[in-house]
PLY file of the C-alpha trace (Angstrom):
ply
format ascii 1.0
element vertex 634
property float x
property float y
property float z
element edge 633
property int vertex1
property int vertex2
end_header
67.10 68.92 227.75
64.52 71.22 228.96
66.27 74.39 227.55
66.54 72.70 224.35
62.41 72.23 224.31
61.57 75.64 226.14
64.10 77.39 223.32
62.26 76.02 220.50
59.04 76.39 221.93
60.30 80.15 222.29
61.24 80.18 218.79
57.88 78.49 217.27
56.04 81.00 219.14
57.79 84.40 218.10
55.78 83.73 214.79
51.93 83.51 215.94
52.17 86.89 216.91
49.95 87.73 214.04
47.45 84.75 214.34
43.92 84.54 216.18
44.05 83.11 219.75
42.12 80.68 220.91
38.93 82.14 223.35
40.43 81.33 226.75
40.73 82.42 230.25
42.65 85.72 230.17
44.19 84.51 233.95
45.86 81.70 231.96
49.36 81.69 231.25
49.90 79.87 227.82
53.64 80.36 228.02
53.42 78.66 231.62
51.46 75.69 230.27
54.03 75.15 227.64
56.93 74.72 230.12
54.48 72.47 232.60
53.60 70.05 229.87
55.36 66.71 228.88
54.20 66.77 225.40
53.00 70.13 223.04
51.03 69.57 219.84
53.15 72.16 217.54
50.65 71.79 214.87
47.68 70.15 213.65
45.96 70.43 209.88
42.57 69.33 209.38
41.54 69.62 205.46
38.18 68.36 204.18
37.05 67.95 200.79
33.09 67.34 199.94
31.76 67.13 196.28
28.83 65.11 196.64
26.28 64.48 199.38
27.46 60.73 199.82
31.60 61.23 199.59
34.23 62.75 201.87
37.83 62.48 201.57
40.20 64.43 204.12
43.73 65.03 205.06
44.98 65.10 208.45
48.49 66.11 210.12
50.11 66.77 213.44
53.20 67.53 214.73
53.42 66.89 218.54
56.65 67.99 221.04
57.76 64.72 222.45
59.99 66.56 225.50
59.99 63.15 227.90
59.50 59.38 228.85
55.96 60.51 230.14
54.98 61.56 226.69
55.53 58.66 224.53
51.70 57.82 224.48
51.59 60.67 221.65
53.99 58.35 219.03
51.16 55.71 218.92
48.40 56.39 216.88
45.52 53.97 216.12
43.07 55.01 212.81
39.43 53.60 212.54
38.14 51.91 209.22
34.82 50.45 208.48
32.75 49.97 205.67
32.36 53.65 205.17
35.16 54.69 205.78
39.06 53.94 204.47
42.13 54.95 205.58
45.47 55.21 203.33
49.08 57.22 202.41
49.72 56.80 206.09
53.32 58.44 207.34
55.21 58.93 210.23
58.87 60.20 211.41
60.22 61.34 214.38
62.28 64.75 213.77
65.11 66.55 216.09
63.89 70.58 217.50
65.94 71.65 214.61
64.12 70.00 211.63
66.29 67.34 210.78
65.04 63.66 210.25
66.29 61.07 212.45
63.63 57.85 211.41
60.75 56.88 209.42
57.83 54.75 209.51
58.04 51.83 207.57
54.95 50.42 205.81
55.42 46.79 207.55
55.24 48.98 210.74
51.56 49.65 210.57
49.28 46.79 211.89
45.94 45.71 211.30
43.44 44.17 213.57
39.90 43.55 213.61
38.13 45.92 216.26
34.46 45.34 217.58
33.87 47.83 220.34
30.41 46.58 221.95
29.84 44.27 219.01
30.12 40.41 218.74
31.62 40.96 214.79
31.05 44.93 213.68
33.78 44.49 210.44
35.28 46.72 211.68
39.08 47.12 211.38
41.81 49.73 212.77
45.48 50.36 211.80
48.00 51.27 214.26
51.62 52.11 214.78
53.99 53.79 216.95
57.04 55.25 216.97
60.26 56.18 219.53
63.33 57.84 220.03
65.65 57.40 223.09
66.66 61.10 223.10
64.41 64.00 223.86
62.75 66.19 223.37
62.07 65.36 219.24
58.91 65.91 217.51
56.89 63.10 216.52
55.31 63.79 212.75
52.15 61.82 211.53
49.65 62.12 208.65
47.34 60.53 206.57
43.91 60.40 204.26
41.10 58.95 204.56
37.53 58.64 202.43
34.03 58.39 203.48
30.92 57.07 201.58
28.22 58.64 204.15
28.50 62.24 205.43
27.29 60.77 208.71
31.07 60.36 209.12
32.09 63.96 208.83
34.90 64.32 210.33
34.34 67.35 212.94
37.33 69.48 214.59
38.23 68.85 217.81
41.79 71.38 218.27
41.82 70.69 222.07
43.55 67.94 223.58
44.84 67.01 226.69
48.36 68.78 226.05
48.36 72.54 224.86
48.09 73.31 221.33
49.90 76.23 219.35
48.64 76.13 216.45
45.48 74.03 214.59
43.11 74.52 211.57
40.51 73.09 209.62
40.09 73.68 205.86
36.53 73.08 204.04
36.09 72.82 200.46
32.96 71.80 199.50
30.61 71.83 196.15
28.38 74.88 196.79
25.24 72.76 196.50
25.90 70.30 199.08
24.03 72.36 202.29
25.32 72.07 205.27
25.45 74.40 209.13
27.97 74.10 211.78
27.45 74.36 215.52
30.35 75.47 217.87
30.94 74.43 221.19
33.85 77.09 222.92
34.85 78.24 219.92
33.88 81.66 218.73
35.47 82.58 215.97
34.12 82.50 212.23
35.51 81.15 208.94
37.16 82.69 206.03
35.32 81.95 203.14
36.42 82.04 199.42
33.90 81.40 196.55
34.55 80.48 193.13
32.52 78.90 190.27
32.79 74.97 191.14
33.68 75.23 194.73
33.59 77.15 198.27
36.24 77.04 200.88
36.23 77.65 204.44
39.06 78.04 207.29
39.03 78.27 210.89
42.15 78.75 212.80
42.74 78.75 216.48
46.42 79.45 218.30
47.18 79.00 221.99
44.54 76.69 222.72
44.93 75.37 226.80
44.67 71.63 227.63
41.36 70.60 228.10
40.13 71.40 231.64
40.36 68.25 233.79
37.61 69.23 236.76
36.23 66.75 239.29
33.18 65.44 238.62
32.86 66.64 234.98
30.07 65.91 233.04
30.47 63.75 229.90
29.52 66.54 227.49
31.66 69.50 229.56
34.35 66.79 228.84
34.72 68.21 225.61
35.57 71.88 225.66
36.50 72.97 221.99
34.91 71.78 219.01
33.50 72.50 215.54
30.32 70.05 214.59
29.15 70.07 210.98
25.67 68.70 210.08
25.11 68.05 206.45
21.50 68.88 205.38
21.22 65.79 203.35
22.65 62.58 203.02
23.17 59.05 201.85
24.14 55.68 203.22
24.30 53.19 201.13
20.75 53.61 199.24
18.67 55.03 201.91
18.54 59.37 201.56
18.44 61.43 204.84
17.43 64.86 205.54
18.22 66.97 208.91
16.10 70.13 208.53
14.05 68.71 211.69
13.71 66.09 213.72
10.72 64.97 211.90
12.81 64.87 208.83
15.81 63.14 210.20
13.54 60.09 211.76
12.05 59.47 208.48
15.91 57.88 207.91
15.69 55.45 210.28
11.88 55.03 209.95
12.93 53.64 206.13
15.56 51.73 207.36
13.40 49.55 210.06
9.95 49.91 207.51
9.61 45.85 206.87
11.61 44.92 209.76
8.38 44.72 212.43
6.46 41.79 210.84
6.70 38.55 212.73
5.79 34.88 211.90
2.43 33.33 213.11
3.89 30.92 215.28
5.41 33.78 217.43
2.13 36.05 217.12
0.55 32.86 218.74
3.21 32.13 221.37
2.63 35.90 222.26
-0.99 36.04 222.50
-0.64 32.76 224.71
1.40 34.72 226.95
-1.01 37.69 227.57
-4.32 35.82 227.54
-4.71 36.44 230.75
-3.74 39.64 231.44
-6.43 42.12 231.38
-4.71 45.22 232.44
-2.25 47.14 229.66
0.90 47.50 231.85
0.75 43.94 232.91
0.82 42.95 229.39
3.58 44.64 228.38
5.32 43.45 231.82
4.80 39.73 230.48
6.48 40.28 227.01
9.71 42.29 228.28
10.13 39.52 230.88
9.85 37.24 227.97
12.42 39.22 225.97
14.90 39.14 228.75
14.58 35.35 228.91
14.01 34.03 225.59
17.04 36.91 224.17
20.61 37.71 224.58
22.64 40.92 223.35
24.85 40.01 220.51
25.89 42.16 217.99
27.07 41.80 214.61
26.98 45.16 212.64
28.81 45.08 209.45
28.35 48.08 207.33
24.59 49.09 206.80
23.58 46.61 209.96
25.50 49.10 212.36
22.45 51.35 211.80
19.52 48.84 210.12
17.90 46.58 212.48
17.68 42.94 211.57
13.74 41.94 211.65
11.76 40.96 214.17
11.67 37.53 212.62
15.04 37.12 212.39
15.04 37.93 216.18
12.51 35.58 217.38
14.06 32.41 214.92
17.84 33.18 215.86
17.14 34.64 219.83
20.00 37.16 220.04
20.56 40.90 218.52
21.73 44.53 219.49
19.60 46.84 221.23
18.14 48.19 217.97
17.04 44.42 217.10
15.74 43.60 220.33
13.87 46.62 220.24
12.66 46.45 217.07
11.18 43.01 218.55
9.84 44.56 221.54
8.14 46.84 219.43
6.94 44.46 217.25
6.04 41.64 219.71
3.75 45.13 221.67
1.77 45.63 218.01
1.12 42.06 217.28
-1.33 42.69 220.40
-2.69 45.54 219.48
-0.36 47.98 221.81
1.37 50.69 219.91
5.13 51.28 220.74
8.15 53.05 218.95
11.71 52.72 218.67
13.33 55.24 220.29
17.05 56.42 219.20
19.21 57.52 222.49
22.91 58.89 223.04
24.11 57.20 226.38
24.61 59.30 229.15
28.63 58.54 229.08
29.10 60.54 225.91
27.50 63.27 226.45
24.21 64.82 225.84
22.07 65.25 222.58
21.90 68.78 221.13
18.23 69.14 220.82
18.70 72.56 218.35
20.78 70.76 216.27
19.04 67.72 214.40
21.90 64.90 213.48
22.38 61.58 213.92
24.01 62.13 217.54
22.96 58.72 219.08
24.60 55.30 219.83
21.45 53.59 221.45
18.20 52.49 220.74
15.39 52.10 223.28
11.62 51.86 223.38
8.64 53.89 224.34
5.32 52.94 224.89
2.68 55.92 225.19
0.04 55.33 227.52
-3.11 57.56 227.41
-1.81 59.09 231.45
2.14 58.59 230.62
4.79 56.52 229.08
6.95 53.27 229.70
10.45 53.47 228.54
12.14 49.86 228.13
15.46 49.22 227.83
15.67 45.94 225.72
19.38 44.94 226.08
19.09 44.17 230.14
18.33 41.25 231.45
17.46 42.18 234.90
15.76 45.85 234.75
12.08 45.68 235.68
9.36 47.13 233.00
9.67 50.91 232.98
13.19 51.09 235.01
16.12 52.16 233.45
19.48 52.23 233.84
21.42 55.76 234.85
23.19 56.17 231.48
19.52 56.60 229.55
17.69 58.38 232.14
17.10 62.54 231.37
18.28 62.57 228.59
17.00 63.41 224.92
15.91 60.39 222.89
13.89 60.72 219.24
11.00 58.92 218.99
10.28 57.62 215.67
6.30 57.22 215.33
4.81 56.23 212.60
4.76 59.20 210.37
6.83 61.41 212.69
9.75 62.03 215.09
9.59 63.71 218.70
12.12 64.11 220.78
11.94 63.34 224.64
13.34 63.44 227.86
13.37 60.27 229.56
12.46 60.61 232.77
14.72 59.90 235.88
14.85 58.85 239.31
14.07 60.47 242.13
17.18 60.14 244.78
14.65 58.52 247.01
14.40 55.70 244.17
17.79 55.02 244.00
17.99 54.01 248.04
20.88 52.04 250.24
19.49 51.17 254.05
21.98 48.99 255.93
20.65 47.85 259.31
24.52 46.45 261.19
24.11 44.85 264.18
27.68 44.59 265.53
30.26 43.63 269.24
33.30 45.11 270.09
36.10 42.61 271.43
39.92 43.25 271.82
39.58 46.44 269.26
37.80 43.82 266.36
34.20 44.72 265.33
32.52 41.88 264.71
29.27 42.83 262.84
26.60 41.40 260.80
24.22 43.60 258.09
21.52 43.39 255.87
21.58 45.84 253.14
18.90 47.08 251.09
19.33 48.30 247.57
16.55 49.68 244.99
16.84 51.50 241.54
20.64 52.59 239.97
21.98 51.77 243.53
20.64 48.01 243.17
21.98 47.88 239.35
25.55 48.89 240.48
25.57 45.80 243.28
23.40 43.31 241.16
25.66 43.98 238.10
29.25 43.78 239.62
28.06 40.98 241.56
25.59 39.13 238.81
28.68 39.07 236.49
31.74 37.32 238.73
31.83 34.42 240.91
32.15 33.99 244.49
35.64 34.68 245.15
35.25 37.95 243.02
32.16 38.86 244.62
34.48 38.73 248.48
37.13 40.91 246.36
34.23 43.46 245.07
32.12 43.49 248.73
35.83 43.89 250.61
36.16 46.48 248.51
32.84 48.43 248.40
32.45 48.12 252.36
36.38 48.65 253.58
36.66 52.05 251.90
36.84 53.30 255.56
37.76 50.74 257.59
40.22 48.68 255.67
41.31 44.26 257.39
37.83 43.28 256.55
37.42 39.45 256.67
33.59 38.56 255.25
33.07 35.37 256.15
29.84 34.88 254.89
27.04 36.67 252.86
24.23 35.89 250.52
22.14 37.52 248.07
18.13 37.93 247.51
17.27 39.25 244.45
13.06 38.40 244.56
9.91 39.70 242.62
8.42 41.50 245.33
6.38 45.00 245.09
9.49 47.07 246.40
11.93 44.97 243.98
14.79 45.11 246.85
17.78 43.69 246.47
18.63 41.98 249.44
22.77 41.88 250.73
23.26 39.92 253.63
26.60 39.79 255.61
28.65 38.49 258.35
32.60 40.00 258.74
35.00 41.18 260.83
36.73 44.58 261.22
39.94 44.19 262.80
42.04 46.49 264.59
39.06 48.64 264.63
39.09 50.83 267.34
42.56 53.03 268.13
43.03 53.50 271.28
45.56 54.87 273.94
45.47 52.09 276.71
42.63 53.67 278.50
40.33 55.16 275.70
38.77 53.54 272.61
38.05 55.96 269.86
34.79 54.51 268.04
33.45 56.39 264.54
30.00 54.20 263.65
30.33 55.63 260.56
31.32 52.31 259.00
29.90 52.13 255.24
29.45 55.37 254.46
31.30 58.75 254.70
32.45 61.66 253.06
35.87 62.15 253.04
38.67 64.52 251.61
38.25 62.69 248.69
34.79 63.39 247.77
35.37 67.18 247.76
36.13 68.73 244.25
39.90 69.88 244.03
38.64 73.12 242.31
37.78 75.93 245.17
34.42 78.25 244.23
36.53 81.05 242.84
38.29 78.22 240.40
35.62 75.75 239.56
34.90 76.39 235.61
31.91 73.51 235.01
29.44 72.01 236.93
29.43 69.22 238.76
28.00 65.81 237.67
27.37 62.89 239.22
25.85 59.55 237.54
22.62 60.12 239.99
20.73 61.29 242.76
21.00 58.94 245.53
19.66 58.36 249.27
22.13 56.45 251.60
20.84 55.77 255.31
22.73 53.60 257.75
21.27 52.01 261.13
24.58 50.78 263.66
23.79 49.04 266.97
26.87 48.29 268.49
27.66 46.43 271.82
30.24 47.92 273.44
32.38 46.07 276.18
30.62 46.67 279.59
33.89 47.64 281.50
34.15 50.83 279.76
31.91 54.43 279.79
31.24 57.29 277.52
33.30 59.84 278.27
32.53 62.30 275.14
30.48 61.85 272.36
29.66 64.01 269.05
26.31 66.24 268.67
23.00 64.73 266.84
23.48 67.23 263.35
21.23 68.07 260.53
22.04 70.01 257.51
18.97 70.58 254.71
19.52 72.74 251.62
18.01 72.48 247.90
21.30 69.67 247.37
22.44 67.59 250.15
20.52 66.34 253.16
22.27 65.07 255.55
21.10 63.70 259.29
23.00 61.95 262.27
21.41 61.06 265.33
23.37 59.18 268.41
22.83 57.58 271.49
24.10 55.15 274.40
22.20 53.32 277.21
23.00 50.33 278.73
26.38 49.49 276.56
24.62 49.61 273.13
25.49 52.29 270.53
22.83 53.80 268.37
23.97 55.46 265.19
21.88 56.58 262.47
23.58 58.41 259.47
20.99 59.96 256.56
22.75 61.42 253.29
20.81 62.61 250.34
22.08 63.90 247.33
19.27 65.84 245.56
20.60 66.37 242.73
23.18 65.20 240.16
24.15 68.08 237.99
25.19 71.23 239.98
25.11 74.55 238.41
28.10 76.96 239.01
25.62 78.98 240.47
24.79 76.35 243.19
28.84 75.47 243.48
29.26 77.18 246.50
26.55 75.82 248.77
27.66 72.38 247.44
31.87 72.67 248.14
31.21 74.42 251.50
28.07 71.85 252.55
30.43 69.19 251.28
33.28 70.15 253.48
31.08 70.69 256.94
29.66 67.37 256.13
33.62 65.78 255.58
34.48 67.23 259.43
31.17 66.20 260.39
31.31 62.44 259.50
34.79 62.45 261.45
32.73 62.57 265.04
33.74 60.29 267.58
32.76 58.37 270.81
35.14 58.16 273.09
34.83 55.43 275.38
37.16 55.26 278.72
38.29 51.87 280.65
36.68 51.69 284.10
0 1
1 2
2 3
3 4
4 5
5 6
6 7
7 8
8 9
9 10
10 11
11 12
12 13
13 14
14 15
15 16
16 17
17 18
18 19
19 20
20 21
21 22
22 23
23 24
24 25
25 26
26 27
27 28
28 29
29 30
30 31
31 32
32 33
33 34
34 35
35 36
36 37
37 38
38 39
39 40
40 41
41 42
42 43
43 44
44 45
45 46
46 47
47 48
48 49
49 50
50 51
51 52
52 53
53 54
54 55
55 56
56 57
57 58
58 59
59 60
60 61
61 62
62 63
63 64
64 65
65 66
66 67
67 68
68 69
69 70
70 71
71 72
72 73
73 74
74 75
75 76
76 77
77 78
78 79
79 80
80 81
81 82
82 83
83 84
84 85
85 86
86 87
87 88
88 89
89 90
90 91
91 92
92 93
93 94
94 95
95 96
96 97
97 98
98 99
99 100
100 101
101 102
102 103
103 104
104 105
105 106
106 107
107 108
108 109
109 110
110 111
111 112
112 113
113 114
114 115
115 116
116 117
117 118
118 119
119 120
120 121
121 122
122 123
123 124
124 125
125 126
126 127
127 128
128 129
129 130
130 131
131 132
132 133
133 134
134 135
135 136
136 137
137 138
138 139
139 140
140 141
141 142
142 143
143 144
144 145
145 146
146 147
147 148
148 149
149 150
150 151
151 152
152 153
153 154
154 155
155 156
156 157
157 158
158 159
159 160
160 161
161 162
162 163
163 164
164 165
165 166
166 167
167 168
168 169
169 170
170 171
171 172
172 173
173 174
174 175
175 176
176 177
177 178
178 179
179 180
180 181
181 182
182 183
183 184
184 185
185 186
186 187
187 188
188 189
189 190
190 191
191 192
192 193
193 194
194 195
195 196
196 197
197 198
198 199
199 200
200 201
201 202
202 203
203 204
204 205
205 206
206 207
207 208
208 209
209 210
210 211
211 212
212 213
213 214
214 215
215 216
216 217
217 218
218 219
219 220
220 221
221 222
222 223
223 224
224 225
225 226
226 227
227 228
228 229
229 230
230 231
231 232
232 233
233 234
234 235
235 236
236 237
237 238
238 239
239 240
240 241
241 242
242 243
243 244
244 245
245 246
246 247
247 248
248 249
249 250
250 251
251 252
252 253
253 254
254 255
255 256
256 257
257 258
258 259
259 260
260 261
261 262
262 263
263 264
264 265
265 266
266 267
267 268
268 269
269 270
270 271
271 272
272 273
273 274
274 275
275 276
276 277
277 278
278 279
279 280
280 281
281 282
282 283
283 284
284 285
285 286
286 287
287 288
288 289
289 290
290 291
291 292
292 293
293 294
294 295
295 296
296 297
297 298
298 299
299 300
300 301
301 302
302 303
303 304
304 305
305 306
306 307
307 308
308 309
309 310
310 311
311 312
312 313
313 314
314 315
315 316
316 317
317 318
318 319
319 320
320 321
321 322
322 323
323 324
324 325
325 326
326 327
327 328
328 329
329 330
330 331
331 332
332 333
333 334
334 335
335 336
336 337
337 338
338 339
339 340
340 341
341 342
342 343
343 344
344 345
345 346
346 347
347 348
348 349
349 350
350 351
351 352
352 353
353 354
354 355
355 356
356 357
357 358
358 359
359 360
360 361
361 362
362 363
363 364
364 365
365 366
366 367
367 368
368 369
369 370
370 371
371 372
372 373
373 374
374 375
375 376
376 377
377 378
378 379
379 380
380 381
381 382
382 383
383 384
384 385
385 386
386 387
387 388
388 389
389 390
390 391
391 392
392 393
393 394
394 395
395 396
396 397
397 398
398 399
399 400
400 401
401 402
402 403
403 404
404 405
405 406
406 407
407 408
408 409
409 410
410 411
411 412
412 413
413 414
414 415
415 416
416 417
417 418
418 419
419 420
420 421
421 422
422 423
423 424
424 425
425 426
426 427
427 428
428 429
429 430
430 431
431 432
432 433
433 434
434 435
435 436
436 437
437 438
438 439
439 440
440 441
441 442
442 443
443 444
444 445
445 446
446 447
447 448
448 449
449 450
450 451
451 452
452 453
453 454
454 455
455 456
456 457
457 458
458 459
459 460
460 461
461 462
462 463
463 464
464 465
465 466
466 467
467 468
468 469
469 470
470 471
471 472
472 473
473 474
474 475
475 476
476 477
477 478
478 479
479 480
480 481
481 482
482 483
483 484
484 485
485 486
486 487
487 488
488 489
489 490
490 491
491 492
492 493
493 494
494 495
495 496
496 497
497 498
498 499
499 500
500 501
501 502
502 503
503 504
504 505
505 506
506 507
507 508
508 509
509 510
510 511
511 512
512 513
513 514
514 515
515 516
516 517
517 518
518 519
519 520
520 521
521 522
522 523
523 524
524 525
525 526
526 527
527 528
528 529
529 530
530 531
531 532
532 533
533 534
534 535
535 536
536 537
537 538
538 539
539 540
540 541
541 542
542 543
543 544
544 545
545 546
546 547
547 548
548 549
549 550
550 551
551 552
552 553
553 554
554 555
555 556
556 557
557 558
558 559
559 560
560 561
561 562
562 563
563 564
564 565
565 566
566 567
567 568
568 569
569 570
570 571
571 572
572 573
573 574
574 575
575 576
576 577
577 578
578 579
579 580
580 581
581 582
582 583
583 584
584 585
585 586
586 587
587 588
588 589
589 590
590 591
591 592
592 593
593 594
594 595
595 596
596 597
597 598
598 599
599 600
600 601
601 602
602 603
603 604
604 605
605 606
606 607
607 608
608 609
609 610
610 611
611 612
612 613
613 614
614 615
615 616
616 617
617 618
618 619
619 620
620 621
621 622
622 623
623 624
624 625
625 626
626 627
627 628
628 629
629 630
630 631
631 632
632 633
């Protein structure tokens, strides 16, 4: 079988000789990567056709080398449809190496469904189908077209995948007065263009394009590593124009879209005003009315066609008591004006797709937040949670770009993010050693990112999936924990801690040799093999991300039996650099173990340039966090 594949892999690639290749590492063996994978996409065709600025059809094909079991994934193939866009003359068949046909797709093999990603009803739909063959390797064959009515839907090229590609294009013919620029992202060829009298066509070809790199710790946006973006410089969706020659111009879109969407009834402008009558103080005010939109309001959304982008109005909001995130903004926002505080909408891409290109103005966002400029600095509120406090966000829309859409303009902004101090675990364990168990009991404090990720895996499930979640969380070292009891404090106080208290058992704790018990305090926290990239610094190609800064600290007393002594016992240790602090200090007097562990991550992107000091202070800190006491039997 695999001479078969590797033969006509040999054979398909005698003929690129004479194509462009693909900008990659010159240290990469393409040939090498062919043999390695389970599944080669022979050939993909992207072809787009554009004669008006509200209309798009295109044509797409790919032929994909199906050379095991493991590879079957690529036969199934699921197509989006919505109110803007359709999808038709769908086709499939699964071929030998040689060419020759062995089935087709039948038309009562493609399914329908409705599909509402992050919606309550969206209208949107998807068709889907899949193919197989018993006998490998065979190439799977798929195409199809599809129309648009908004060029927000451009279809951009995307030739890398997670198998190696030989060969893929994408063909643009467009009506020369539709305007429109491109951005590339690891891609630096340019097109060939041809111009004639009605219409101008563009190519871009790319051969011997690697899998996508599949780093630890890769950021969202490095995620993608080849692509093609195209920006058209107006548009329309449904009746309402767009422009994208600025930011400026691009908010005046959704500024028409939300124009008479702010006004509210006067029975809620006097509910409102009831609410704040006795605040004095700005921030206090707008701290009433958020609470009140995280009671009164629920996230539900239901975005058929122009809804997916329109908010419903503020009205609507306040009579019916549920919406997206662009509703419940627009209600925040309106709810803020009604007394007399001005606030915007604020459109935002989440942090797990990436980043917005700020050079590039487009509708790149998924999200919509509020800001609230303040004459010293600005409150960002994030209208779909029901627990975040005024100002506090969650990690996926801090530092990141967000346009602002004032009231005759558009600015974007960096939200601002925590400090690693901000996002804080402190676990105080008071704990007894008996016949190798641990027996141990903890209170655990929680504040900013770090408290979202307890209170929302925990807020969400009930009690027996709140032991499953804790036994997980805290046995990541030390695995035959038994909680037998904990409870949770979630209160309004200044420091808005979140409050974990806990009473378990570690058994078969300590290992030991008949005379020595080997004891790591380390119990909650510790770096491990695991946490160190796989890449080495001559290897790693992207930086390293991680969802946020963070400062864990852990206090252990432990009671250790009284028949037994130190015999060795690790070094107090301190490592500070521009990343990673990190702090140990031990002692023992009088049978009771004092352990305090500090680690602080700094910072949550590193550079390549800072790689280095991370991967080798990473690794010291791995051997460090392995100390033990040894304690010997009188």
């Amino acid at each position: 079988m695999k001479t078969i594949a590797l033969f006509f892999i040999t054979l398909f690639s005698v003929g690129l000789n004479n194509y462009s290749i693909a900008q990659v590492d010159d240290k990469i063996n393409f040939d090498s990567l062919l043999q390695k994978s389970d599944a080669v996409v022979l050939d993909e065709v992207v072809e787009v056709n554009i004669e008006s600025e509200s209309s798009a059809e295109y044509f797409i094909s790919e032929k994909i080398l199906i050379k095991n079991n493991k590879a079957d994934k690529y036969c199934k193939v699921i197509l989006s449809e919505s109110h803007f866009r359709e999808v038709y003359d769908i086709e499939a068949k699964i071929l030998s190496v040689n060419g020759e046909e062995i089935k087709e797709l039948d038309s009562d093999e493609i399914r329908e469904a409705e599909f509402s990603p992050q919606a309550f009803y969206s209208g949107n739909n998807y068709k889907f189908f899949e193919l197989s063959n018993t006998t490998y390797p065979f190439i799977f064959e798929y195409k199809y077209k599809s129309k648009i009515s908004t060029l927000l839907f451009w279809p951009d090229w995307h030739p890398q995948s997670d198998i190696p590609t030989i060969k893929s294009s994408y063909k643009l013919t467009i009506d020369p007065k539709v305007k429109f620029r491109y951005y590339k992202k690891g891609i630096t060829i340019e097109p060939s263009i041809n111009h004639n009298e009605s219409l101008d066509s563009y190519r871009w070809s790319l051969e011997k394009i690697p899998a996508s790199l599949d780093e630890d710790y890769l950021s969202p946006e490095d995620e993608t590593q080849t692509a093609l973006y195209f920006v058209p410089q107006s548009f329309t969706t449904d009746n309402y124009p767009g422009n994208t020659e600025s930011w400026d111009a691009f908010s005046n879109w959704y500024r028409s879209l939300a124009a008479d969407r702010y006004t509210l009834p006067n029975e809620a402008k006097k509910e409102i005003k009831e609410l704040v009558k006795d605040a004095s103080d700005v921030k206090e005010k707008i701290k009433i009315l958020y609470k009140y939109l995280q009671k009164k309001n629920r996230y539900v959304a239901i975005e058929m066609g122009l809804a997916g982008w329109q908010p419903q109005s503020a009205t609507q909001v306040y009579t019916n008591r549920y919406g997206d995130c662009k509703d419940l903004s627009t209600f925040m926002v309106a709810m803020l004006n009604a007394i007399g505080i001005r606030a915007y909408p604020a459109l935002a891409l989440t942090k797990n797709k990436g980043n917005v290109n700020p050079d590039e103005p487009s509708y790149q966002f998924n999200h919509c937040i509020v800001m609230v400029p303040l004459e010293n600095d600005s409150i960002w509120l994030e209208c779909t949670s029901t627990y975040d406090d005024m100002g506090e966000m969650n990690y996926n829309i801090e530092d990141m770009y967000a346009l602002v859409v004032g009231e005759k303009n558009g600015s974007l902004i960096k939200t601002p993010q925590k400090k690693s101090y901000q996002n804080k675990w402190h676990s105080n364990i008071d704990a007894t050693i008996a016949l190798g168990d641990l027996n141990f009991s903890t209170r655990i404090f929680v504040e900013g990112n770090t408290r979202d990720y307890l209170r929302y895996n925990m807020a969400r499930s009930n009690s027996k999936d709140d032991v499953l979640f804790l036994t997980d969380l805290l046995g990541e070292n030390y695995s035959n924990l038994n909680i037998e009891k904990y409870n949770l404090s979630d209160q309004e106080i200044e420091e808005q801690d979140f409050v974990l208290t806990l009473n378990g058992t570690y058994t078969k704790f300590l290992p030991s040799d008949g005379i020595r018990l080997f004891l790591n305090p380390s119990i909650f926290n510790r770096k491990t093999p695991e946490d160190l990239p796989k890449e080495e610094v001559s290897k790693r190609k992207y930086p390293v991300y991680f969802s946020y800064p963070y400062l864990n600290t852990d206090t252990v007393n432990i009671t250790v039996p009284k028949n037994y002594t130190l015999e060795a016992k690790p070094t107090n240790q301190l490592i500070d650099n521009d990343l990673i602090n990190y702090k140990t200090e031990y002692d023992l007097k009088n049978n009771k173990l004092f352990f305090v562990r500090t680690f602080e991550l700094k910072k949550n992107y590193i550079t390549l340039q800072e790689y280095p000091l991370f991967y080798e202070t990473t690794k010291k800190i791995i051997e460090l966090d392995k100390a033990k006491f040894v304690l010997k039997k009188n």
